[in-house]
C-alpha positions as CSV (number, residue, x, y, z in Angstrom):
1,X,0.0,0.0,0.0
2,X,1.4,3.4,-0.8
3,X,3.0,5.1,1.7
4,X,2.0,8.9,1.7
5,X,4.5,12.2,1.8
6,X,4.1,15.5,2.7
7,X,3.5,16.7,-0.6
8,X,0.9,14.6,-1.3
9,X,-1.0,15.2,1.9
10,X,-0.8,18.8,1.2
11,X,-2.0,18.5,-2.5
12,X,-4.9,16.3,-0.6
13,X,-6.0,18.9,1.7
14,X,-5.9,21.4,-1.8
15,X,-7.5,19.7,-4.2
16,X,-10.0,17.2,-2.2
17,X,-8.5,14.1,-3.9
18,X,-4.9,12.7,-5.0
19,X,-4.4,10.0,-7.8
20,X,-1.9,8.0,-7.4
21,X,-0.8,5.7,-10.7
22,X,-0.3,2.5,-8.3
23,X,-2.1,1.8,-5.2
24,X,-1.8,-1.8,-5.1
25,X,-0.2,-4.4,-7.1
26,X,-1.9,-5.1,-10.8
27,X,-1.6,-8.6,-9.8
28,X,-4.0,-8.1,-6.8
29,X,-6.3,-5.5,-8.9
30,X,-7.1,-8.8,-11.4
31,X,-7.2,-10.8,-8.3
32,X,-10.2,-8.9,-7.3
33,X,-11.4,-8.3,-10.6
34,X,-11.6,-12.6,-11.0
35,X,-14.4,-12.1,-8.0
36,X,-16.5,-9.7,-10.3
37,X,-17.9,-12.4,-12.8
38,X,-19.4,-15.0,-10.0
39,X,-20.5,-12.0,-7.6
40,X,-22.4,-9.8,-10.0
41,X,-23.3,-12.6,-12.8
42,X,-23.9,-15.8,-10.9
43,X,-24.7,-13.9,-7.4
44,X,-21.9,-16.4,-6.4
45,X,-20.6,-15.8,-2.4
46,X,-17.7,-17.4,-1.2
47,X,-18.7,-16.8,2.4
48,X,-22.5,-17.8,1.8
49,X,-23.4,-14.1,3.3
50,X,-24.9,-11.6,1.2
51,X,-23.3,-8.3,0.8
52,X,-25.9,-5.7,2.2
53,X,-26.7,-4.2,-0.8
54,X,-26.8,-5.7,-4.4
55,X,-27.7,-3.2,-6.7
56,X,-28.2,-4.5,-10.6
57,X,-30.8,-2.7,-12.3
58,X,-31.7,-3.0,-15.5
59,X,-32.5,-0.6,-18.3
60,X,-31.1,0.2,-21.8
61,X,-29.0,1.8,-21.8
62,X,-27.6,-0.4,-19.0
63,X,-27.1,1.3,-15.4
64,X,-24.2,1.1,-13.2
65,X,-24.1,-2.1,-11.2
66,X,-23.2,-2.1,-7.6
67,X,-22.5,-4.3,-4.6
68,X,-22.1,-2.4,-1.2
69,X,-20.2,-4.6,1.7
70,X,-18.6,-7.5,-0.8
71,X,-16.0,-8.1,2.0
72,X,-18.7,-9.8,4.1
73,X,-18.9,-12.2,1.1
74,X,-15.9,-12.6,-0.5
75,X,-12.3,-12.5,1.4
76,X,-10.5,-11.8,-2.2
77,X,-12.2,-8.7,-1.9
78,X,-11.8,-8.4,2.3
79,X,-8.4,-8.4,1.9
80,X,-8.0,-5.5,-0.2
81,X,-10.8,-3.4,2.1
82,X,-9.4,-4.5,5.4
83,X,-5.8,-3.5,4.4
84,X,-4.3,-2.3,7.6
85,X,-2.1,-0.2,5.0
86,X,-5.5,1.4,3.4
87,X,-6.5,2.1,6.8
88,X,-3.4,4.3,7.3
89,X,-3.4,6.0,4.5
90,X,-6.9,6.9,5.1
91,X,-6.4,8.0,8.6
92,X,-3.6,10.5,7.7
93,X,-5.9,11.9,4.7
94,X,-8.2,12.6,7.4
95,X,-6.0,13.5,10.3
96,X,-7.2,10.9,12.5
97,X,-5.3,8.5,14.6
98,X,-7.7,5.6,13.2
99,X,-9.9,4.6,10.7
100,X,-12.9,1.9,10.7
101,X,-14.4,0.7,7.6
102,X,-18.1,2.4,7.0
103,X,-18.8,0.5,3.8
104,X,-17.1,-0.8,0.3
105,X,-18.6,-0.5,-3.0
106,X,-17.6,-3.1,-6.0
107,X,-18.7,-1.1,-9.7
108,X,-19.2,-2.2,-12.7
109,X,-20.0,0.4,-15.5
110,X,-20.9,-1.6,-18.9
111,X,-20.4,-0.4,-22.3
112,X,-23.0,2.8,-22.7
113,X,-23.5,3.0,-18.7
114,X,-25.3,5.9,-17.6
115,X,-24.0,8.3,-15.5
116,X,-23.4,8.4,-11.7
117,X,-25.0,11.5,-10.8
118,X,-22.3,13.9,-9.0
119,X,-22.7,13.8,-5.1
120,X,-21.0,14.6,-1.6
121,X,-20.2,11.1,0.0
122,X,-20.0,12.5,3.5
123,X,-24.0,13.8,2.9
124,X,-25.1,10.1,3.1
125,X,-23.4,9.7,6.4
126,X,-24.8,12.0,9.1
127,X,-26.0,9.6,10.4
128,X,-22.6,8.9,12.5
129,X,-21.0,11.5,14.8
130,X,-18.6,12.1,12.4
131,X,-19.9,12.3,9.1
132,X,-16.3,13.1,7.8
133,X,-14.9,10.3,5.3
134,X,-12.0,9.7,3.4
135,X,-12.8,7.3,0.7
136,X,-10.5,5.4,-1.6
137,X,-11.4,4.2,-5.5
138,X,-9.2,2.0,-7.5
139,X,-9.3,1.0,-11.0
140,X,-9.5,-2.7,-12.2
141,X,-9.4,-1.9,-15.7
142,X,-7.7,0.8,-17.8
143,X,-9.3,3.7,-17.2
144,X,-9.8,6.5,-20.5
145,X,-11.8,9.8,-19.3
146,X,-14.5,8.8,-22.4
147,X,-15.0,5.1,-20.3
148,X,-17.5,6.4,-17.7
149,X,-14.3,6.7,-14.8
150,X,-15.0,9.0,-11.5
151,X,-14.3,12.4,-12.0
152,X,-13.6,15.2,-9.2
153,X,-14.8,18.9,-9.1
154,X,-11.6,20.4,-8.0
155,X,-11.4,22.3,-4.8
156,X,-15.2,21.5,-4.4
157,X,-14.6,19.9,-0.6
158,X,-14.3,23.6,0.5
159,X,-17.9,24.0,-0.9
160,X,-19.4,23.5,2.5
161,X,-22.5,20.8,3.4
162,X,-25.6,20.6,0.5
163,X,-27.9,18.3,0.1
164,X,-28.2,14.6,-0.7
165,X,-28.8,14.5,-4.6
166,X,-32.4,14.0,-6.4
167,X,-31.1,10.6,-8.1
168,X,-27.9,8.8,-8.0
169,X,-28.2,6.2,-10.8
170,X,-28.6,7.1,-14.2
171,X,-29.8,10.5,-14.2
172,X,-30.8,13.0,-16.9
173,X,-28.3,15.7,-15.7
174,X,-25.4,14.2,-13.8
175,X,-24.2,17.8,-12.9
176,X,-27.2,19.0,-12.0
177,X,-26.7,19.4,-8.2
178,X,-23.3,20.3,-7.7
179,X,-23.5,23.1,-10.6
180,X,-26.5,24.6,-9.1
181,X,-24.5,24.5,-5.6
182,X,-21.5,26.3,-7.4
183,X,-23.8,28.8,-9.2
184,X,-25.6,29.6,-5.9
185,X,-22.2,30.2,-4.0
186,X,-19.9,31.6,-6.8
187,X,-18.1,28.9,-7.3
188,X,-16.3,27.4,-10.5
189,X,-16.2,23.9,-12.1
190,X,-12.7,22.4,-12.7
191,X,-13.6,18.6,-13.3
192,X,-10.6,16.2,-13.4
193,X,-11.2,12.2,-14.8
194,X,-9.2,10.0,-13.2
195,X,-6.9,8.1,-16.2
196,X,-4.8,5.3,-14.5
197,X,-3.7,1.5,-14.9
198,X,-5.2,-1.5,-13.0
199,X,-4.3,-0.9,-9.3
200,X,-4.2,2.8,-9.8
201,X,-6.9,5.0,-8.1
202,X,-7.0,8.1,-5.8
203,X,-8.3,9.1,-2.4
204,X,-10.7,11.9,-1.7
205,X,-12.2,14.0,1.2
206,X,-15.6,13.0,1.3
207,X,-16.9,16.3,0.9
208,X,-15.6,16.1,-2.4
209,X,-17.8,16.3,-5.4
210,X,-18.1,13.4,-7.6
211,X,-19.8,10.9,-10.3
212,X,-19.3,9.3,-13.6
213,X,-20.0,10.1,-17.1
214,X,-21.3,8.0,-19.5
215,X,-19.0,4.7,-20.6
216,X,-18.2,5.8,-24.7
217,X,-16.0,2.7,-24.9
218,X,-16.1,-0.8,-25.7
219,X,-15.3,-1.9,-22.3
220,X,-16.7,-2.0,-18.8
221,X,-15.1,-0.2,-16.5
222,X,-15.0,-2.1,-13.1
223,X,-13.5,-0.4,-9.9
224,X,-13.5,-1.2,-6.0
225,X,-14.1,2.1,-3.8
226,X,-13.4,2.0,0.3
227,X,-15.4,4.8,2.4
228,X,-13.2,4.6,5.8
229,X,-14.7,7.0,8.9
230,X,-12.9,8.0,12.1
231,X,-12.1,4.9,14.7
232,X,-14.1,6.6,17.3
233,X,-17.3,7.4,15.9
234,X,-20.7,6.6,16.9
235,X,-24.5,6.5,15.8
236,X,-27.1,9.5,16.0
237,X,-30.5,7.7,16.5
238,X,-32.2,10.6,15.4
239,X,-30.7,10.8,12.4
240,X,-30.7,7.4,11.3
241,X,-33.2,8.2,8.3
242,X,-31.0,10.0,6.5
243,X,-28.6,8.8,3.5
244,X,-28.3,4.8,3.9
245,X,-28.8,4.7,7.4
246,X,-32.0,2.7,7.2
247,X,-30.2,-0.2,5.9
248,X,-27.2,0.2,8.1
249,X,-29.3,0.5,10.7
250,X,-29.9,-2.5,11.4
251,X,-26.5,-3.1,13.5
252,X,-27.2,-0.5,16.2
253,X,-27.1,-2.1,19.7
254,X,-29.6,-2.1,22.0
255,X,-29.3,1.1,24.9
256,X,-25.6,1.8,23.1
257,X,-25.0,4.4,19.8
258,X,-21.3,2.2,19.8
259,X,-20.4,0.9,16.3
260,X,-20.0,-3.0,16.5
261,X,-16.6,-3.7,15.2
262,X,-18.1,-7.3,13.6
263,X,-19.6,-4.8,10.7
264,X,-17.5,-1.4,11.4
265,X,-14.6,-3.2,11.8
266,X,-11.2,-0.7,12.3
267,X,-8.6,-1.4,10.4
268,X,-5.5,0.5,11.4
269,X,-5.2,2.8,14.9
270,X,-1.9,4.6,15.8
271,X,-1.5,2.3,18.6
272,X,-1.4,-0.5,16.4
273,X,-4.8,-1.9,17.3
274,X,-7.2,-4.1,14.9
275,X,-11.0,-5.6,15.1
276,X,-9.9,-8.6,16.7
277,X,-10.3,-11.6,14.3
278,X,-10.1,-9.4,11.6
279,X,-6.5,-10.8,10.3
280,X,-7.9,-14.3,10.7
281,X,-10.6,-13.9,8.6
282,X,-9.6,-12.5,5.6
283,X,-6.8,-15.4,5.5
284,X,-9.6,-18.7,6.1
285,X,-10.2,-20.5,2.8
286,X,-13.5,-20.7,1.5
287,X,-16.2,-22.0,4.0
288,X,-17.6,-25.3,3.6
289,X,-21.1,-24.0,3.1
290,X,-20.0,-21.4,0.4
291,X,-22.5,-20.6,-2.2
């Protein structure tokens, strides 16, 4: 996992995002990629659990597929997500002294996919104490700014707090939002594609604006993204209908707002603590009842 200077930190904190040409190996970006076929096409799980969400509409032109949590069913992809390197990196993005996994996203744009519409990450998290994010995306396929990759509005996590977007998949106007934001509040539009190899990627603040254009080419484009959130952060009951939090809901404890580490699991703190477990799961073989 790349190991992050100075200079990139500060172009971070400037800019809302870094790319980075390699963030893993192009060995383990096909590694995951291999997962993509049985997950999506044969809804194929190693574990036998379900991811949380399995998003696959269908439409022509085709939509944007998506699986949210694919490290609860496959340990390919868990290896990658619980990185304790990932973690780290994440945590210094966000000046934290840990980082906790809130949720992974496997994408799979096909030829002609329509647009991801352009959106604030951190807005669908309020529901935590700490609605702050740093998120990481990484390319399993060559990446061309007319294949549908994520683009960032430069500068735009300085844009302050808007509002959750009208529709995420496949909309008419993918800019809508975030250029009637920047209208509102004088700002400008400097959108930069991401263009890297297999393994490449880039981290970004999740106050950062950004979506997806429409795929022009002849291939998919598949990517992996990791939202990580602070170590120490808790639920808001009272705000637990916002964003995803109905689904995620679901693994509050009773009488406690604490995070359970068996969903939220943290996977890098300054004082070198992990989920317990955590390293012993991602390295089990397949279980005997896998799908």
């Amino acid at each position: 996992m790349i190991k992050i200077t100075e200079a990139q930190a500060e172009q971070y904190r400037r800019d809302g995002f870094l790319i980075v040409d390699k963030i893993i190996e192009r060995e383990e970006a096909a590694a995951i990629l291999s997962r993509y076929e049985p997950m999506f096409m044969r809804k194929e799980f190693e574990t036998g659990i379900r991811p949380d969400e399995v998003n696959l509409p269908e439409g022509n032109p085709p939509y944007t597929m998506q699986i949210c949590n694919g490290w609860r069913a496959d340990r390919t992809v868990a290896r990658h997500v619980m990185s304790a390197g990932l973690g780290e990196a994440c945590a210094k993005f966000g000046g934290w002294s840990g980082a906790r996994v809130m949720v992974d996203n496997l994408l799979w744009k096909p030829p002609a996919g329509r647009p991801i519409g352009f959106h604030q990450d951190s807005m669908y998290a309020l529901w935590f104490s700490k609605p702050a994010l740093t998120s990481c995306w990484i390319a399993l396929d060559e990446t061309t700014a007319e294949g549908g990759t994520l683009m960032y509005l430069r500068g735009s996590h300085k844009w302050g707090e808007a509002q959750p977007i009208l529709k995420f998949h496949g909309p008419e106007d993918d800019l809508k939002e975030a250029r009637e934001w920047a209208e509102a509040n004088g700002f400008e539009l400097e959108m930069v594609p991401i263009v890297v190899p297999p393994g490449g990627g880039a981290f970004h603040d999740g106050w950062t604006w950004h979506g997806s254009r429409i795929n022009k080419m002849p291939n998919p484009r598949r990517a992996i993204a990791v939202h990580m959130m602070q170590s120490d952060v808790e639920f808001v009951p009272n705000r637990m209908s916002i964003g995803n939090g109905p689904i995620y809901g679901k693994y509050m404890k009773f009488g406690s707002n604490e995070l359970d580490e068996n969903y939220f699991p943290i996977t890098w703190r300054a004082d070198g603590y992990r989920t317990p477990g955590l390293d012993a799961y991602v390295e089990r073989g397949p279980l005997a009842n896998a799908a």
